[in-house]
Legacy VTK file of the C-alpha trace (Angstrom):
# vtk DataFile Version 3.0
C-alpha trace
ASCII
DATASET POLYDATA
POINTS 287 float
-193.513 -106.631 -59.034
-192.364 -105.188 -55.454
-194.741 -102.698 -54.477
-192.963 -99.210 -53.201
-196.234 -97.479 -52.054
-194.718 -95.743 -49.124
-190.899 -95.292 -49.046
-189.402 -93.841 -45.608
-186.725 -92.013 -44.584
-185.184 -93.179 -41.742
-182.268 -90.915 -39.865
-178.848 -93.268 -39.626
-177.786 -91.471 -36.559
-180.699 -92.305 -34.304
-180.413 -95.983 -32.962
-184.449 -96.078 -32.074
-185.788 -94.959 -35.541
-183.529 -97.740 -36.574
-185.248 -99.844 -34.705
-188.711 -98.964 -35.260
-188.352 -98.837 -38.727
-188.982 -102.655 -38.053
-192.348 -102.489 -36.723
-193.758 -99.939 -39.665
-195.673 -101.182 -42.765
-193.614 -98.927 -45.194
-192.821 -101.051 -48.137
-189.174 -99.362 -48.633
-186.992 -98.288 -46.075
-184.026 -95.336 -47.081
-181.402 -95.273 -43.982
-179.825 -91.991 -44.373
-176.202 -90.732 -44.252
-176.911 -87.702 -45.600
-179.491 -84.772 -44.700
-180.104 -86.325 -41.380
-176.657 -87.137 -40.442
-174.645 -84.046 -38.395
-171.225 -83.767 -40.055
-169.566 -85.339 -36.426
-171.979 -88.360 -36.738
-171.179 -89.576 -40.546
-168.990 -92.132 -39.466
-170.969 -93.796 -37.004
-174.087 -93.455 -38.672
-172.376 -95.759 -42.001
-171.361 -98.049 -39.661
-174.647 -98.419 -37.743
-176.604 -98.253 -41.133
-174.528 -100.703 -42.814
-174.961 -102.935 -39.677
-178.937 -102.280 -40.183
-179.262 -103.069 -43.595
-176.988 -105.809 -43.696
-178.967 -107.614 -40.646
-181.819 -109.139 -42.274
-183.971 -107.833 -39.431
-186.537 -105.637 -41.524
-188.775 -108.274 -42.720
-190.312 -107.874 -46.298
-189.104 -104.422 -45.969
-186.999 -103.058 -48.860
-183.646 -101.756 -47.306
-181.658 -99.171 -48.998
-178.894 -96.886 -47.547
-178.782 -93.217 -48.790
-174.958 -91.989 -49.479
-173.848 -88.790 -49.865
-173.898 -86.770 -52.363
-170.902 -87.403 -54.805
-168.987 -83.755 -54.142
-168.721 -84.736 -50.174
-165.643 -86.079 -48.220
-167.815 -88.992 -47.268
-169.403 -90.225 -50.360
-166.673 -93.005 -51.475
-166.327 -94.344 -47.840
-170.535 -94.323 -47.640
-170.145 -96.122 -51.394
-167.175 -98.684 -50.475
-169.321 -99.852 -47.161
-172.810 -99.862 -48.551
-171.015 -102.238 -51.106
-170.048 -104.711 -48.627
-173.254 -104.623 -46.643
-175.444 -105.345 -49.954
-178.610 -103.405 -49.098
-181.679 -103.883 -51.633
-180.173 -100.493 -53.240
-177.489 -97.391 -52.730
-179.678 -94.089 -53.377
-177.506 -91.306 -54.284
-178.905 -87.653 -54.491
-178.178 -85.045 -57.057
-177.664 -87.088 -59.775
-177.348 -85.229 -63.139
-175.594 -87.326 -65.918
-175.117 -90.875 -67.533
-171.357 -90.626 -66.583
-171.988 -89.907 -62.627
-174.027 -93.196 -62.702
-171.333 -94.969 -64.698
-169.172 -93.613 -61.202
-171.631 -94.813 -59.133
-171.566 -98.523 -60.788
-168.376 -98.578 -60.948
-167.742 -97.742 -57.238
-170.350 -100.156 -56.368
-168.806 -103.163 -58.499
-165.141 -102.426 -57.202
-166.518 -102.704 -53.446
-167.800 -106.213 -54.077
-171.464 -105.173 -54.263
-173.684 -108.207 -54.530
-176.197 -108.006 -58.238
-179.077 -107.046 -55.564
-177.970 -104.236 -54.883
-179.438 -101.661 -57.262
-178.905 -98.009 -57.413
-181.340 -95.353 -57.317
-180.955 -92.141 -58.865
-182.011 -89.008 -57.162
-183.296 -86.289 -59.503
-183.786 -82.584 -57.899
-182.167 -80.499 -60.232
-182.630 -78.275 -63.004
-180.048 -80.253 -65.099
-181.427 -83.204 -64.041
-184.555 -82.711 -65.271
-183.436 -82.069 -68.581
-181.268 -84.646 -68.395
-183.593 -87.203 -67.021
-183.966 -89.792 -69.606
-180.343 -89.872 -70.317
-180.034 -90.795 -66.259
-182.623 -93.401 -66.216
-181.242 -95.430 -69.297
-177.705 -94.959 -68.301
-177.369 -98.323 -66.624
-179.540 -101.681 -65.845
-178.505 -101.607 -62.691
-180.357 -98.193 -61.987
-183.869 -99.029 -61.145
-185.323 -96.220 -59.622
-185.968 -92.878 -60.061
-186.128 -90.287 -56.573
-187.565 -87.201 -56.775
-186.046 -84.534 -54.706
-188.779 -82.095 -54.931
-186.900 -79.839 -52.071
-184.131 -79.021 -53.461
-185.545 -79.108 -57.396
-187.988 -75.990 -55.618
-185.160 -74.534 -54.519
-183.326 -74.143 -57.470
-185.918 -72.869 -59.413
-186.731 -70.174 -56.668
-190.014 -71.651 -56.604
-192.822 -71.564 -54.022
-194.501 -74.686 -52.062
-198.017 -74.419 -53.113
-201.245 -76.727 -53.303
-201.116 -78.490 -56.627
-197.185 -78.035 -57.061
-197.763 -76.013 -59.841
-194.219 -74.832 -60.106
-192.416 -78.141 -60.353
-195.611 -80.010 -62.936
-192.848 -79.142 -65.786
-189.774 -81.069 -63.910
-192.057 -83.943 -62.692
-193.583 -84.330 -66.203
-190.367 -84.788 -67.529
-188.745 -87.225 -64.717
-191.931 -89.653 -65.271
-191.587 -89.775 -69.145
-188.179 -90.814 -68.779
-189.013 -93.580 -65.928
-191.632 -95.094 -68.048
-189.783 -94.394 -71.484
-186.558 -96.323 -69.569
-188.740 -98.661 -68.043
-187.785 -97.262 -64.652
-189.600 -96.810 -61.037
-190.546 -93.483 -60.058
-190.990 -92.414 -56.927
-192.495 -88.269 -55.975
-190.924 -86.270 -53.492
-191.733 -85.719 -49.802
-194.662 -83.604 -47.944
-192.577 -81.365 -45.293
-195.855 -80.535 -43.376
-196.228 -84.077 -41.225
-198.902 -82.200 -38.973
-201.346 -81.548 -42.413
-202.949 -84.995 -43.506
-205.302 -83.634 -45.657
-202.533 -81.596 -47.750
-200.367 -84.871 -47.769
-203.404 -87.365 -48.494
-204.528 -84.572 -51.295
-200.550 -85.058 -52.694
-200.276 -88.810 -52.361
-203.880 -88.345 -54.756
-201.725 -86.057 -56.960
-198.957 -88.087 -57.489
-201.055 -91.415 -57.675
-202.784 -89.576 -60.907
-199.541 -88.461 -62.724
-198.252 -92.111 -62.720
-195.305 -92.581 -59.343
-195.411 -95.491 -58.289
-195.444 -94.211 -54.441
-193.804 -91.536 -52.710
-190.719 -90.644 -50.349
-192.123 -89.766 -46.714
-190.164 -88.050 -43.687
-192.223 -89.493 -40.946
-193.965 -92.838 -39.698
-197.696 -91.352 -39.458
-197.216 -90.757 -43.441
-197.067 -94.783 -44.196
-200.395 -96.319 -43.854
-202.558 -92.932 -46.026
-199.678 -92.885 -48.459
-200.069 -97.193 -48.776
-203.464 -96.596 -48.821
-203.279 -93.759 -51.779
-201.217 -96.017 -54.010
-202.876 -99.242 -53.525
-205.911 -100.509 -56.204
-209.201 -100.063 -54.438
-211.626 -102.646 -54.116
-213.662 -101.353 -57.122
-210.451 -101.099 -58.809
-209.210 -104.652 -58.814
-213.267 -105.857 -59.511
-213.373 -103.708 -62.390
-209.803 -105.339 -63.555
-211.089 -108.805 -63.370
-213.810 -107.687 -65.489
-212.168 -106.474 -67.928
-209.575 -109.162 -68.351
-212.461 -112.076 -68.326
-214.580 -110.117 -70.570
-211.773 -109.671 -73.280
-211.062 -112.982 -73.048
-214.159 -113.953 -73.538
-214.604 -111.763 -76.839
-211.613 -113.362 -78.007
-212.455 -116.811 -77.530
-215.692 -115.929 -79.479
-214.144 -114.419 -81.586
-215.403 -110.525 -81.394
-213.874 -107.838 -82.400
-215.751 -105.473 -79.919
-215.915 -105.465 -75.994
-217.182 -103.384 -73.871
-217.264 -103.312 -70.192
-219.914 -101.135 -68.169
-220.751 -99.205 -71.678
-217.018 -98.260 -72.113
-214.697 -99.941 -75.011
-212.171 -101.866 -73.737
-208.963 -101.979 -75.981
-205.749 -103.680 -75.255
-204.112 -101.121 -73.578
-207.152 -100.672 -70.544
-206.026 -104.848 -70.541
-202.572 -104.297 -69.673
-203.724 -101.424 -67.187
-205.962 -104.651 -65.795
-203.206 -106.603 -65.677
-200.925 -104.204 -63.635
-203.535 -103.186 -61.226
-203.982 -107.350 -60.154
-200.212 -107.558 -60.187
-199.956 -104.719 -57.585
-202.850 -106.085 -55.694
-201.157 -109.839 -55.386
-197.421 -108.192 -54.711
-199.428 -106.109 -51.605
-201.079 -109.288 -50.418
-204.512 -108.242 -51.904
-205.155 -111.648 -54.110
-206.318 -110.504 -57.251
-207.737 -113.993 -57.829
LINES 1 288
287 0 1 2 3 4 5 6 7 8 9 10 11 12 13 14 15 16 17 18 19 20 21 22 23 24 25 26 27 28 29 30 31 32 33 34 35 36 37 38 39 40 41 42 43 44 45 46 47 48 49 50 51 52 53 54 55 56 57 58 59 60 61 62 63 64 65 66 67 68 69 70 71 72 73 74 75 76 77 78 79 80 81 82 83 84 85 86 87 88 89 90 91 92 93 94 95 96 97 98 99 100 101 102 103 104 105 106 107 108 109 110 111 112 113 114 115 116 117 118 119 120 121 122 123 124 125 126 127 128 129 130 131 132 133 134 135 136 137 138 139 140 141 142 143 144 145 146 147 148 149 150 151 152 153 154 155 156 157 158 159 160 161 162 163 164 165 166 167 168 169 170 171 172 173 174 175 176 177 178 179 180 181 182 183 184 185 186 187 188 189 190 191 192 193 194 195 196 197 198 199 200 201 202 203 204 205 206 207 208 209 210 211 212 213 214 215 216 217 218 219 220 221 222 223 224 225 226 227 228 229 230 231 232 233 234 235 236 237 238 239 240 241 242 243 244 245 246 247 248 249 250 251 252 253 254 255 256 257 258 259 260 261 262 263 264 265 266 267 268 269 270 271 272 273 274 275 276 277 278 279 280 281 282 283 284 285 286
């Protein structure tokens, strides 16, 4: 299991958040040619990017590069050079069918991309929404879901509001199609970088529905968004407790357990057994 608690955004065009980005405990790195890239700088910024990712310099970091969107000029030169560096994964926004993956793979195998390198899907539109499950299972070598909660509010002419309330429907149905693809899923970004408590209240949010961790735009996002998505202390405890005392049952034969007064089936087990795998991928030992 690689843990992808906190996953950064990292501007291509800037040579010191480049470098920086080696110092911060994010667990996923995006380097991005797109939103953050001036149309004068794309060229530069691939080549600097590709450079970056390519330069084994970020540690345990995961390194992805983030291409442009497939209806630019520069999205098959960003695809044919992110191919030859081999980052941990391409992420392409505005992804809305099976077949533009298909494109994607294709480009990606033609280029000479190594097997590591995985694509991840960005999901932020109406169509994609709907569309979401046909996206995730279009290809084993899409791994991840990306919510791009910006632009999905923008085309619904929707309002940014505590709780998200306008985009529950569009999350709701990117997360059943992660898990029902057995995909990642990570939420969409917090624009407010001065408003902790919003962001920490968010992180809490997203934890709940089921993401596995979140996009962020700046560096002091990382360590209350890693916190957010990591098992507590109580957490893990209460895992190994209910993983010894089902064994235990079983062993003995019982067909009852129960675990601070509460029934414990097979399925709070597996939620056990996820929450100790997370721990031990984070460098919490579970054991």
């Amino acid at each position: 299991m690689k843990p992808r608690r906190s996953v950064l955004y990292m501007p291509g065009a800037n040579e010191r958040a480049l470098e920086k980005a080696k110092t911060l405990p994010a667990d996923a790195l995006i380097l991005d040619l797109e939103d953050a890239v001036a149309p004068d700088a794309k060229e530069a910024a691939r080549e600097r990017v590709c450079a970056a990712a390519s330069s084994g310099d970020y540690g345990s970091r995961e390194v992805t590069i983030r291409v442009n969107g497939l209806d630019t000029e520069w999205h098959d030169a960003d695809l044919r050079a992110a191919a030859a560096a081999g980052p941990a994964a391409v992420v392409v926004p505005k992804v809305n069918s099976a077949a533009e993956v298909h494109n994607i793979e294709r480009a990606l195998e033609l280029g000479g991309a190594p097997e590591h390198t995985k694509i991840w899907a960005m999901v932020e539109t109406p169509v994609a929404m709907l569309r979401a499950a046909e996206i995730a299972g279009a290809s084993e070598r899409l791994t991840v879901l990306v919510m791009g909660t910006n632009d999905l509010a923008k085309e619904l002419h929707a309002e940014f509001v505590p709780g998200r309330a306008p985009l529950l429907g569009g999350l709701s149905l990117a997360l059943l199609a992660a898990r029902a693809t057995g995909k990642v899923i990570l939420d969409g970004v917090y624009n407010d970088v001065k408003d902790l408590s919003g962001f920490e209240a968010e992180c809490l949010q997203g934890r709940q529905f089921g993401f596995d961790g979140k996009t962020l735009i700046h560096p002091g996002q990382v360590e209350p968004c890693n916190r957010i998505f990591a098992p507590s202390a109580e957490e893990i405890d209460r895992s190994r407790r209910i993983i010894a005392a089902f064994e235990e049952a079983q062993a003995a034969g019982k067909g009852v357990v129960t675990v601070d007064g509460r029934m414990i089936e097979n399925l709070h087990v597996d939620n056990a057994r996820r929450v100790l795998a997370l721990a031990d991928a984070i460098g919490e030992p579970a054991s």
